[in-house]
py3Dmol code that shows the C-alpha trace and the ligand (Angstrom):
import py3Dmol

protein = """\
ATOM      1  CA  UNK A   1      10.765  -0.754  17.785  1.00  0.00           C
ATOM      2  CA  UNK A   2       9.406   1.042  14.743  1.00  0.00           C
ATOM      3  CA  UNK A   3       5.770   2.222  14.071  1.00  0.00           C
ATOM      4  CA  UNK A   4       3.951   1.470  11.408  1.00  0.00           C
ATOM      5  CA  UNK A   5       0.941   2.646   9.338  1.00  0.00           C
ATOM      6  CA  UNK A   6      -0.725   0.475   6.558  1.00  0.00           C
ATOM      7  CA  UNK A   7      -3.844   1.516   5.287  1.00  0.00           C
ATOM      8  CA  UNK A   8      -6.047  -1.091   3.879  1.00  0.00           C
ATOM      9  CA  UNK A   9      -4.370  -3.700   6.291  1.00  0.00           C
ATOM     10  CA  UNK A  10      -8.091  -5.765   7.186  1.00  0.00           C
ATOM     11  CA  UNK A  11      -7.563  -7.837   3.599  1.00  0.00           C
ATOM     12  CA  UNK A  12      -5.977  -8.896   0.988  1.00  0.00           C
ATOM     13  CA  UNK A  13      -2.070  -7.911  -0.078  1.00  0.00           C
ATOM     14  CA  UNK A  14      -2.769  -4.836   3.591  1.00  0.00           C
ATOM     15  CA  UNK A  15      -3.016  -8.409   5.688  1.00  0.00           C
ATOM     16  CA  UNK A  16      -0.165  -9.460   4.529  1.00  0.00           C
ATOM     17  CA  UNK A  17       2.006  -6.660   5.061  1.00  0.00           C
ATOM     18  CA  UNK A  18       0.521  -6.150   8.678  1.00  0.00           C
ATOM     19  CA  UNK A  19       1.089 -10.497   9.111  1.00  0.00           C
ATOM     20  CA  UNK A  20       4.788  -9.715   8.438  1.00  0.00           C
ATOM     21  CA  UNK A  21       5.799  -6.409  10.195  1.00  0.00           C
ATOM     22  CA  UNK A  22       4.532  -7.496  13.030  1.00  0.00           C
ATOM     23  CA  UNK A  23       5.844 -11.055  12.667  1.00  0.00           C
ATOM     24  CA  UNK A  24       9.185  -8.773  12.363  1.00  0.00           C
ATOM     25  CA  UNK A  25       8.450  -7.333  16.040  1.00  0.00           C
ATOM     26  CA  UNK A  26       7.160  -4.027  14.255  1.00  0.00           C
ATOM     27  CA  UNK A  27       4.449  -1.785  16.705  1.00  0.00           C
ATOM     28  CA  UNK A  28       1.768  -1.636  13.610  1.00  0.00           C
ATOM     29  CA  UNK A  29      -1.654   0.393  13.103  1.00  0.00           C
ATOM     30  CA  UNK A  30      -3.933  -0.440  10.196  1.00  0.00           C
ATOM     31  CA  UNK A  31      -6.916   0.828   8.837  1.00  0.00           C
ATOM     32  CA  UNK A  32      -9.936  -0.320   6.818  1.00  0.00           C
ATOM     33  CA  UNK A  33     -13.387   1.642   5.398  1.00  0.00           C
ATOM     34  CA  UNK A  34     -15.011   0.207   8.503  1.00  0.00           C
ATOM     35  CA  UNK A  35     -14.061  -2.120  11.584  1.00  0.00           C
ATOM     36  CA  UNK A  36     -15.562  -5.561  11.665  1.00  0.00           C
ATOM     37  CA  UNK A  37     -15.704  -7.354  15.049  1.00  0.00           C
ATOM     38  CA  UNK A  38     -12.902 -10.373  13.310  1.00  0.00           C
ATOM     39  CA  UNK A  39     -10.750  -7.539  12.356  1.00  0.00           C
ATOM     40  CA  UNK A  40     -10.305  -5.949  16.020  1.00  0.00           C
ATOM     41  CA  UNK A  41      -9.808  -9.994  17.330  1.00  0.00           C
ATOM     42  CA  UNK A  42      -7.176  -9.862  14.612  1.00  0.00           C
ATOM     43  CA  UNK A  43      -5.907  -7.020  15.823  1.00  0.00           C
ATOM     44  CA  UNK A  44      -5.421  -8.632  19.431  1.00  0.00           C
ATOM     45  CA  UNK A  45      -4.845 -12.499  18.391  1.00  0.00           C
ATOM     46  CA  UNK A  46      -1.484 -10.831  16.473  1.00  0.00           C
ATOM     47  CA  UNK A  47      -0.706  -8.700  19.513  1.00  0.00           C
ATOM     48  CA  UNK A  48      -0.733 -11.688  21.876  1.00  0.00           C
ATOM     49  CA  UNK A  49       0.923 -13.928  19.554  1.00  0.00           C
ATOM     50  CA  UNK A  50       3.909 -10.922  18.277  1.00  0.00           C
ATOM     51  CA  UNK A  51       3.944  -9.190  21.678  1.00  0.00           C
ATOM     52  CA  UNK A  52       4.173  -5.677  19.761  1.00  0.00           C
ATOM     53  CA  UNK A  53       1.357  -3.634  19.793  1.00  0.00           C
ATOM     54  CA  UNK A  54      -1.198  -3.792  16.855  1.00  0.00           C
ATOM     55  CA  UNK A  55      -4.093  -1.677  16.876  1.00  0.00           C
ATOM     56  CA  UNK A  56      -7.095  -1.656  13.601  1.00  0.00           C
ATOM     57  CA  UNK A  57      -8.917   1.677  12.675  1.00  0.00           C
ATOM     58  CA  UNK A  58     -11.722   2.515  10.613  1.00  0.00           C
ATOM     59  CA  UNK A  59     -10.477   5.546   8.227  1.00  0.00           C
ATOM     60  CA  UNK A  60     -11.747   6.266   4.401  1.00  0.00           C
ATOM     61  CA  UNK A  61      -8.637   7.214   3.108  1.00  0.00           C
ATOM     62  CA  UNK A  62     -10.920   9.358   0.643  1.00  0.00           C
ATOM     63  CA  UNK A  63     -12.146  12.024   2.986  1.00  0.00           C
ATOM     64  CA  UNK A  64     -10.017  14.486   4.724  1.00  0.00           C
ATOM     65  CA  UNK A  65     -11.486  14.488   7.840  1.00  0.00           C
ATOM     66  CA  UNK A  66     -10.784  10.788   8.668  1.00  0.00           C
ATOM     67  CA  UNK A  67      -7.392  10.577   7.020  1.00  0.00           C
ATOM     68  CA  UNK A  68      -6.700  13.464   9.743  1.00  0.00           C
ATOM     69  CA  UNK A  69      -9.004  11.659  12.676  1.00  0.00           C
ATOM     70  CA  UNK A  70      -6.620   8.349  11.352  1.00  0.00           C
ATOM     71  CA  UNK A  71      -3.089   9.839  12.175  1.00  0.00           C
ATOM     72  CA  UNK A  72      -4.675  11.942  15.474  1.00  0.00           C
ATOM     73  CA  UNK A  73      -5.554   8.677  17.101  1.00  0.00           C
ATOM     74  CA  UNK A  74      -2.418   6.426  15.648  1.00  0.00           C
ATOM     75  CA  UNK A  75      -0.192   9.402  17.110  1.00  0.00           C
ATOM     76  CA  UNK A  76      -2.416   8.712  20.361  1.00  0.00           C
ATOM     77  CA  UNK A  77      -1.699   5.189  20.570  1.00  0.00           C
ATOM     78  CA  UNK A  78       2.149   4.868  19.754  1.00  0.00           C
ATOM     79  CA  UNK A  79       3.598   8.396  19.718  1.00  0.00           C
ATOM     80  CA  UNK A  80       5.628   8.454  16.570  1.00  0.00           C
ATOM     81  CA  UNK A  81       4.758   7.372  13.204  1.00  0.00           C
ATOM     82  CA  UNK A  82       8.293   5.634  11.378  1.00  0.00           C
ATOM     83  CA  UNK A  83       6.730   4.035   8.301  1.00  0.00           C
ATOM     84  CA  UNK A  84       3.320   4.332   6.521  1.00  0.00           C
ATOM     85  CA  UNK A  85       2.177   2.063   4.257  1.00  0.00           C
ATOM     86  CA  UNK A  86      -0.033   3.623   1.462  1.00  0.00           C
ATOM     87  CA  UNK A  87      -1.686   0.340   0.425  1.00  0.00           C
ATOM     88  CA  UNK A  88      -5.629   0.786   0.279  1.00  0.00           C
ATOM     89  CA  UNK A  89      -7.198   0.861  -2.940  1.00  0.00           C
ATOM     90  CA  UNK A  90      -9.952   0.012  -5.231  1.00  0.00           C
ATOM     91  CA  UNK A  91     -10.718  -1.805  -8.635  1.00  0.00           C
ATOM     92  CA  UNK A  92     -13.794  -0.281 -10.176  1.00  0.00           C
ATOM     93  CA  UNK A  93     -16.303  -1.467  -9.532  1.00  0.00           C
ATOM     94  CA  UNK A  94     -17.548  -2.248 -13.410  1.00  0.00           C
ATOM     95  CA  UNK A  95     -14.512  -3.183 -15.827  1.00  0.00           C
ATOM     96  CA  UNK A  96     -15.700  -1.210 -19.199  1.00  0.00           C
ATOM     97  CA  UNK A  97     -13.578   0.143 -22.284  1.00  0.00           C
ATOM     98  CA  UNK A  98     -12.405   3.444 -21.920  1.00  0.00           C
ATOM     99  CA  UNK A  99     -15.367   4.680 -24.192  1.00  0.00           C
ATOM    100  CA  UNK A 100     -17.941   4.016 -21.743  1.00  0.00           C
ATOM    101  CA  UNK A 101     -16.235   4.290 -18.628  1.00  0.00           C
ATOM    102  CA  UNK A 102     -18.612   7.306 -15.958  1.00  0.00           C
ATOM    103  CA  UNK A 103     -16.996  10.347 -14.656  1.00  0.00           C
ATOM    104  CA  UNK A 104     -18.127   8.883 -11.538  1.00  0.00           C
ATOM    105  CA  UNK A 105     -15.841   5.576 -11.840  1.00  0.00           C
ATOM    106  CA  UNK A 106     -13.260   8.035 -12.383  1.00  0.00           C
ATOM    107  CA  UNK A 107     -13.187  10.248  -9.758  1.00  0.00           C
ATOM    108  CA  UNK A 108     -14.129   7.535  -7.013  1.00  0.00           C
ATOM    109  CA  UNK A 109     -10.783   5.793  -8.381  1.00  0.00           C
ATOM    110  CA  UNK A 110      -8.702   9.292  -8.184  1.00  0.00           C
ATOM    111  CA  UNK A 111     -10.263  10.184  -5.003  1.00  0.00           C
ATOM    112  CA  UNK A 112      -9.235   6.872  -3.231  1.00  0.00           C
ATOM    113  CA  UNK A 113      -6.019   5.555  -4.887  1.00  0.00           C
ATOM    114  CA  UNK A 114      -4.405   8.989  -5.767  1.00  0.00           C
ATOM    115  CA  UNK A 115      -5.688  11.797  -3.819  1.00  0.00           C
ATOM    116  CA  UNK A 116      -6.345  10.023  -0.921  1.00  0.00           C
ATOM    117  CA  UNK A 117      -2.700   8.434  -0.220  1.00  0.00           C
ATOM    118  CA  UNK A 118      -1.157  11.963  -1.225  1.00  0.00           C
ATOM    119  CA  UNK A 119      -2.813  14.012   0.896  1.00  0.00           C
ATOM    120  CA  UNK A 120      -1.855  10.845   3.926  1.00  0.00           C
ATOM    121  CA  UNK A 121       1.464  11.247   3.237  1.00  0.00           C
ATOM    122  CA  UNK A 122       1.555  15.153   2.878  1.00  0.00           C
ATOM    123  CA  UNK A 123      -0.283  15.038   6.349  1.00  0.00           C
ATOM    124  CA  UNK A 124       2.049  12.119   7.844  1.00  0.00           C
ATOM    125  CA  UNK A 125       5.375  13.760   6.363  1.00  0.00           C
ATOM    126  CA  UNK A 126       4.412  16.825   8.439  1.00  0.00           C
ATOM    127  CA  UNK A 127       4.447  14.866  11.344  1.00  0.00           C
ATOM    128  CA  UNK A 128       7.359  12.906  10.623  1.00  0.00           C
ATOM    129  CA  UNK A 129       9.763  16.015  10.223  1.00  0.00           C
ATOM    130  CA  UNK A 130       7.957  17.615  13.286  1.00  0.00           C
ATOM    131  CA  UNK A 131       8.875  14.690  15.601  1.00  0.00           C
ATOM    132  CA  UNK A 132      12.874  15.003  15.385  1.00  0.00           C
ATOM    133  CA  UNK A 133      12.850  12.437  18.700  1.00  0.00           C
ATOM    134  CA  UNK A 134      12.867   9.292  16.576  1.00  0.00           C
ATOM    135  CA  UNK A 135      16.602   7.598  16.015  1.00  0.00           C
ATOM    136  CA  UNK A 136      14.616   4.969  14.245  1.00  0.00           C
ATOM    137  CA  UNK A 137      14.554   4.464  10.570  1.00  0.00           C
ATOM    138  CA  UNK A 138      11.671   6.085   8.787  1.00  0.00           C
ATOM    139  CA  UNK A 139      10.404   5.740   5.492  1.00  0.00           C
ATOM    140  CA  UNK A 140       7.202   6.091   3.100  1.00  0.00           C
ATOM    141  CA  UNK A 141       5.798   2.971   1.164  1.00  0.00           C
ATOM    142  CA  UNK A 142       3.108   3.373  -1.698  1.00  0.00           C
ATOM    143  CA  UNK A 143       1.587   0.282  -2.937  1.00  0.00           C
ATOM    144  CA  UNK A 144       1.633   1.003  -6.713  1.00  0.00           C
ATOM    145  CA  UNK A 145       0.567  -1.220  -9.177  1.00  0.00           C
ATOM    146  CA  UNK A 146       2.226  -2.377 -12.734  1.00  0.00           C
ATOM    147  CA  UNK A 147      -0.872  -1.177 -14.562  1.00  0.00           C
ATOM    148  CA  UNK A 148       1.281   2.218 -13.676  1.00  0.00           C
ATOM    149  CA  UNK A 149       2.551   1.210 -17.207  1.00  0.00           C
ATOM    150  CA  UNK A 150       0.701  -1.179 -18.441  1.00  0.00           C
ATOM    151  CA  UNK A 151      -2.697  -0.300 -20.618  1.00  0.00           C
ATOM    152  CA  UNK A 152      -5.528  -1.934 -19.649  1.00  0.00           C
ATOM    153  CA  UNK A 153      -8.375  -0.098 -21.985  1.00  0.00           C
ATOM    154  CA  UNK A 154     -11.119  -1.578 -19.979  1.00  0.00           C
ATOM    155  CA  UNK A 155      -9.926   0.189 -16.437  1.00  0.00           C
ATOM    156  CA  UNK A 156      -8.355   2.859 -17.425  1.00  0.00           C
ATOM    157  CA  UNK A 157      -9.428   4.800 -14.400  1.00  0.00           C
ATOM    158  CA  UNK A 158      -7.279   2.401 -12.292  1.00  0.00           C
ATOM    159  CA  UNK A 159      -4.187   2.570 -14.516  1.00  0.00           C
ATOM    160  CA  UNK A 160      -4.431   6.177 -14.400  1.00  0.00           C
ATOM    161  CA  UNK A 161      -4.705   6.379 -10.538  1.00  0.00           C
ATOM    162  CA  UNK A 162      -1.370   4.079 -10.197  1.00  0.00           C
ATOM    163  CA  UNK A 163       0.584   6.170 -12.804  1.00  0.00           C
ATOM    164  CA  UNK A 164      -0.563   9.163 -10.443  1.00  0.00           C
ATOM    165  CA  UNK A 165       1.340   7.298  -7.927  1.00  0.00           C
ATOM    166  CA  UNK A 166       4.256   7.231  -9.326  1.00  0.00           C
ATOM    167  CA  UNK A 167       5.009  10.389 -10.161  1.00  0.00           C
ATOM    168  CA  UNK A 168       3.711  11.375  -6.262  1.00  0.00           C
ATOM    169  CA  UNK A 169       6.447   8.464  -4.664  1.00  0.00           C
ATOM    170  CA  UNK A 170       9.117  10.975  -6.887  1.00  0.00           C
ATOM    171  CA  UNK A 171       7.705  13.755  -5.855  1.00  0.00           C
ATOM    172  CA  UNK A 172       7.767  12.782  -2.173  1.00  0.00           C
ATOM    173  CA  UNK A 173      10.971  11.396  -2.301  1.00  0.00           C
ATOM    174  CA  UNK A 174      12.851  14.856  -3.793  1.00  0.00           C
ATOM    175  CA  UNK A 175      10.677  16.765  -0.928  1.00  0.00           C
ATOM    176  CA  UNK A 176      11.122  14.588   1.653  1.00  0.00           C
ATOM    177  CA  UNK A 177      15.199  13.409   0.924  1.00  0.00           C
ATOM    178  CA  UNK A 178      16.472  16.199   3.355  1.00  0.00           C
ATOM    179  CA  UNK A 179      14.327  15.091   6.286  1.00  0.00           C
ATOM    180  CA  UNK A 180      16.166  11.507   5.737  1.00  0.00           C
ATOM    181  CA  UNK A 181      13.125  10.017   4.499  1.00  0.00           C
ATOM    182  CA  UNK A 182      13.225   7.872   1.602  1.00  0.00           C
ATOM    183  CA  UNK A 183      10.329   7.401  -0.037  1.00  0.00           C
ATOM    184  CA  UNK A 184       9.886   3.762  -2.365  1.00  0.00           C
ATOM    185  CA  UNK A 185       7.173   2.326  -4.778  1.00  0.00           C
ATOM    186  CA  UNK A 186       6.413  -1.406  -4.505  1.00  0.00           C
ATOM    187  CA  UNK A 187       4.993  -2.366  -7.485  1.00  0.00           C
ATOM    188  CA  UNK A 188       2.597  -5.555  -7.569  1.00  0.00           C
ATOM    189  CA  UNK A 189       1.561  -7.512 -10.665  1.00  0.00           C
ATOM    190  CA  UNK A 190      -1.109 -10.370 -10.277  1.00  0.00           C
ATOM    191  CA  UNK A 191      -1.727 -11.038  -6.522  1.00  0.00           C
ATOM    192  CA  UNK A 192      -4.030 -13.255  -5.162  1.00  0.00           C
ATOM    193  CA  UNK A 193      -6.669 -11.354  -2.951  1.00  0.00           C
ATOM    194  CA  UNK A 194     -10.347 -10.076  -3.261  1.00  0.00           C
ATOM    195  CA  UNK A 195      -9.623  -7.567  -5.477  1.00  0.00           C
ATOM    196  CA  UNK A 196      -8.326 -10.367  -8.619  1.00  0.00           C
ATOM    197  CA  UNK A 197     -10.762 -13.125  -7.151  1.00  0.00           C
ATOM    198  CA  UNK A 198     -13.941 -12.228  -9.907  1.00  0.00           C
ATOM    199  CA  UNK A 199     -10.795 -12.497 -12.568  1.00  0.00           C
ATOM    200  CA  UNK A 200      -9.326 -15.570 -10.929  1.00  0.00           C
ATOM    201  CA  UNK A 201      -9.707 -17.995 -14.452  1.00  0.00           C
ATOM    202  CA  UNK A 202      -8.734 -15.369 -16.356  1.00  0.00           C
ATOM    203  CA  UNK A 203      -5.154 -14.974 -14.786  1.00  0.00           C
ATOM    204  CA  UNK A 204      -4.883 -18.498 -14.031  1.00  0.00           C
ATOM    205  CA  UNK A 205      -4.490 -18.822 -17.661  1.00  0.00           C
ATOM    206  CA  UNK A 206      -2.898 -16.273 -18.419  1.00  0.00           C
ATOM    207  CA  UNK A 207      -0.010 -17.360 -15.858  1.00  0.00           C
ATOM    208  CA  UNK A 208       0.046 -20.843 -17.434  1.00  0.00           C
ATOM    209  CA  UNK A 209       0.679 -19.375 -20.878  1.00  0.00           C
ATOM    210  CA  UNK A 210       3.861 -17.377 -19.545  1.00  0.00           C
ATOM    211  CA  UNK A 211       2.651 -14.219 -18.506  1.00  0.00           C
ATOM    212  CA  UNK A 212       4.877 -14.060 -15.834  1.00  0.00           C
ATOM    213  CA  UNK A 213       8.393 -15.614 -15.417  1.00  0.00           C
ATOM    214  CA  UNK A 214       7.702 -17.471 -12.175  1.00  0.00           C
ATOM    215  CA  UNK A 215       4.835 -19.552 -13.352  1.00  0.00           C
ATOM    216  CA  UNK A 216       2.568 -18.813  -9.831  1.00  0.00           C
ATOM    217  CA  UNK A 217       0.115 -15.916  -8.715  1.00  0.00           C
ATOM    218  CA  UNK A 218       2.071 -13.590  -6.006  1.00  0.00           C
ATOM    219  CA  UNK A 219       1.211 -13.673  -2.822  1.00  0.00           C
ATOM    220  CA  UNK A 220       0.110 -11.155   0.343  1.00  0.00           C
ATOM    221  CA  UNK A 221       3.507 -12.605   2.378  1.00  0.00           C
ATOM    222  CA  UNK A 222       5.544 -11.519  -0.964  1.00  0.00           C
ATOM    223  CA  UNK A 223       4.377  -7.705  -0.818  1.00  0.00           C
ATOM    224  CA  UNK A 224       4.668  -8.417   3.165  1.00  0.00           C
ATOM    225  CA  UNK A 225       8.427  -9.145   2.693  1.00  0.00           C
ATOM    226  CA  UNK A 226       8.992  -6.658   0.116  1.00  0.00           C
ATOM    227  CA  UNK A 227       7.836  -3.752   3.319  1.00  0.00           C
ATOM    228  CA  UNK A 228       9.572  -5.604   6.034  1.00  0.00           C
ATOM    229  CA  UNK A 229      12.740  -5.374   3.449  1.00  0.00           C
ATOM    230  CA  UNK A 230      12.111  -2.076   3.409  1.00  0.00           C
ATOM    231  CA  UNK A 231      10.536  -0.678   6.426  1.00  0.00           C
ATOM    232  CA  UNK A 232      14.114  -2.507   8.615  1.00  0.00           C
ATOM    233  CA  UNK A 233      16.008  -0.016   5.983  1.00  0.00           C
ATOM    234  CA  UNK A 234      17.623  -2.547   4.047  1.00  0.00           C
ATOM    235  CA  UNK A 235      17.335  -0.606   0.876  1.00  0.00           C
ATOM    236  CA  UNK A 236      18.476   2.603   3.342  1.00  0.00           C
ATOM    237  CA  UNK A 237      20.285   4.354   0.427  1.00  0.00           C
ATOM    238  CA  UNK A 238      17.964   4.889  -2.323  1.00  0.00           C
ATOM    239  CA  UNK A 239      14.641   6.580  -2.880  1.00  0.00           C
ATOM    240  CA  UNK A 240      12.339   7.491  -5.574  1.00  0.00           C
ATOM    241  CA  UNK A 241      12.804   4.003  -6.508  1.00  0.00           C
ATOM    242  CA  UNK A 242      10.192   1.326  -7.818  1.00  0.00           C
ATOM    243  CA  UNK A 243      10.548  -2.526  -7.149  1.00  0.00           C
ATOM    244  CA  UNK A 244       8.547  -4.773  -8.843  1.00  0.00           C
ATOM    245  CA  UNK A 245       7.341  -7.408  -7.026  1.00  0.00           C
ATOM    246  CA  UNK A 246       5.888  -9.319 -10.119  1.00  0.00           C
ATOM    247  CA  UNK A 247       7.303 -12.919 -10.820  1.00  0.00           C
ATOM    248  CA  UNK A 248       9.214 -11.120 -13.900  1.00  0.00           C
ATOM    249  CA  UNK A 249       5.848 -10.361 -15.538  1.00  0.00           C
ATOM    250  CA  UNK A 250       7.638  -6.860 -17.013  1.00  0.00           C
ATOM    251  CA  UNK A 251      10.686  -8.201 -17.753  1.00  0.00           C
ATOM    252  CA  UNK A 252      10.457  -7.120 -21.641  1.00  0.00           C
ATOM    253  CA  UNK A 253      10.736 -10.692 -24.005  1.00  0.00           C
ATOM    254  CA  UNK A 254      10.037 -11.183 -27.803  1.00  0.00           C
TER     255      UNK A 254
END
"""
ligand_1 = """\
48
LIG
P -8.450 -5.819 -1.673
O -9.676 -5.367 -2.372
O -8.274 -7.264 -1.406
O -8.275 -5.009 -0.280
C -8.372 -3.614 -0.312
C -8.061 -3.043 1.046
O -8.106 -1.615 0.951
C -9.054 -3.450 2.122
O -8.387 -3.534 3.355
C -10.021 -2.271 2.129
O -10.677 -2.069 3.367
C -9.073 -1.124 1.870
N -9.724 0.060 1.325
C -10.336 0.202 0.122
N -10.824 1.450 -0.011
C -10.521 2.107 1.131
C -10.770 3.414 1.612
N -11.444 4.303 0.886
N -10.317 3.750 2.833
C -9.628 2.845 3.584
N -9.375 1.593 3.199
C -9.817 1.222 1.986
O -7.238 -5.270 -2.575
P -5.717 -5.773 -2.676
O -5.266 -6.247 -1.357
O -5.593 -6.656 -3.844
O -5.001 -4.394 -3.064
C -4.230 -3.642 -2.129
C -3.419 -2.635 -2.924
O -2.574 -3.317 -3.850
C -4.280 -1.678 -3.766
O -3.714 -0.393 -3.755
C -4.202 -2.283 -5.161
O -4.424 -1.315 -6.158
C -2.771 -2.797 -5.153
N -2.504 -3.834 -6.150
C -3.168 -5.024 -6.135
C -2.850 -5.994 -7.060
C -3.526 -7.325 -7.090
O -3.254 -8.100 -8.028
N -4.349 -7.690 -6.110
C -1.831 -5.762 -8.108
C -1.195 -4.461 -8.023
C -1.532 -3.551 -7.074
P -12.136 -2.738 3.702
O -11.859 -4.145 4.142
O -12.713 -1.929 4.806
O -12.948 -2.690 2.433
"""
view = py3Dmol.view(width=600, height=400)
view.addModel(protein, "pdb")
view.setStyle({"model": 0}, {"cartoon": {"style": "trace"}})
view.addModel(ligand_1, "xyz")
view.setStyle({"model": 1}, {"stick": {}})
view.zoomTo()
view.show()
C-alpha cells in the first residue's frame, strides 16, 4: 500500500487526515513542531488497531534543515514517498488590521505556510521522480485555505500565505504533470480544531445566520475524506485543481 506524508498530523484538521488514511490501510508518516509522549502512543495505538505502519516525527516545516532531516528519515522508514500532505500551518498569533500588523507576523506566516510547504514539495518531488520503482498512485496535497480569496483585513498575513498556495499547487502541478503527478488544493472553510477554538462564538454565529450552506462547522474526518478521495486516485485525471471543502460557504448568493 501507498505512503503517505502529512505534516502537521499531531492535531487538529492533520489528525484527521492521518485517522482516515490509515483507517483506509494507507502506510502514513506525520510530523509536528515537536513530539509529545501521547502523540508517539498515537502513533502505535493506530498502528495496532490499522495494521499499516504509522510512524510521528518532529520536523519545523520552517527550517530547511529539518524539512530535509523529515523526508531522510520517512524515506528510512518506508522507502518510497506516494503522497504528501502539505497541511501544517499557523494563525497569527495576534489578529490585528492590516495597519498594524509586524513584519515579524508576516514573515513567521510566509516562512511556515508558504515557503515552508514549497520548498517540502520541491524537495519531495525530487524524490518522487527519482524513485521510478513505485506502480502506486502518487500525488501532492496542499491544505489551502478559502481566505486564499477571501479578505480578512485583520490577518492579512494568513490570507496572503494561502493565496501563495495557490498559485504554488499550479505551479507544481504544470512542473510536475509529466512525472504523472497530479498535484490538488483542498480548500477548507470553518473547521473545528485549535486553530478556530479562541473564535469558536464568533463562527457559531456566524454559521447560524447562513454563512455557510450546510448549517454545521466542518470537521477533521471531512478534510480526512477529501485526502483519502484523493490520495486512492479517485480524482486521477485532473490537477491544478481546488476543491472546496466548505459546507457551500463560497457558493456566491445575493
Ligand atoms: P491546528 O492549529 O489545530 O494544528 C496545526 C498543526 O500544524 C499541528 O499539528 C502543528 O503541530 C502543525 N504545525 C504548525 N506549525 C508547524 C511547523 N512550523 N512545523 C511543523 N508542524 C507545524 O490547525 P488546523 O488543524 O486548524 O489547520 C491545519 C491546516 O488547515 C493549516 O494549514 C490551516 O491553515 C488550514 N486551514 C484551517 C482551517 C480551520 O478552520 N481550522 C480553515 C482553512 C484552512 P504542533 O502540534 O507540533 O504544534
Amino acid at each position: 500500500m501507498a505512503s503517505v506524508l502529512v505534516t502537521g498530523g499531531t492535531r487538529g484538521i492533520g489528525a484527521g487526515i492521518v485517522d482516515t488514511l490509515v483507517a483506509h490501510g494507507f502506510n502514513v508518516g506525520f510530523c509536528g513542531r515537536s513530539l509529545r509522549p501521547e502523540t508517539e502512543a498515537r502513533a502505535q495505538a493506530l498502528s495496532g488497531t490499522y495494521g499499516v505502519k504509522v510512524r510521528a516525527y518532529a520536523c519545523d516545516i520552517s527550517d530547511a534543515a529539518s524539512r530535509e532531516a523529515l523526508l531522510d528519515a520517512f524515506t528510512a522508514d518506508f522507502g518510497s514517498l506516494e503522497v504528501l500532505v502539505n497541511n501544517a500551518g499557523i494563525a497569527p498569533k495576534v489578529r490585528c488590521d492590516l495597519l498594524d500588523m509586524s513584519e515579524e507576523s508576516f514573515e513567521e506566516l510566509l516562512r511556515t505556510n508558504l515557503q515552508g510547504p514549497f520548498f517540502l514539495t520541491q524537495s519531495a518531488a525530487r524524490r518522487m521522480i527519482a524513485d521510478a520503482k513505485t506502480t502506486e498512485f502518487r500525488c501532492i496535497i496542499n491544505i489551502g485555505s478559502v481566505s486564499a480569496d477571501y479578505v480578512s483585513v485583520n490577518r492579512g498575513e494568513y490570507c496572503l500565505s494561502k493565496a501563495g498556495v495557490a498559485m504554488a499547487t499550479k505551479l507544481w502541478a504544470v512542473r510536475l504533470a509529466d512525472a504523472q503527478i497530479p498535484v490538488y488544493e483542498l480548500r477548507p472553510g470553518v473547521i473545528r480544531s485549535d486553530m478556530t477554538a479562541g473564535v469558536a462564538e464568533k463562527y457559531d454565529k456566524m454559521i447560524a445566520d447562513g454563512l455557510t450552506l450546510q448549517k454545521r462547522w466542518g470537521t477533521p474526518a471531512d478534510v480526512g475524506r477529501a485526502v483519502a478521495a484523493l490520495a486512492t486516485g479517485s480524482l486521477a485525471y485532473s490537477t491544478g485543481e481546488v476543491i472546496n471543502i466548505d459546507g457551500g460557504l463560497t457558493v456566491l448568493r445575493f
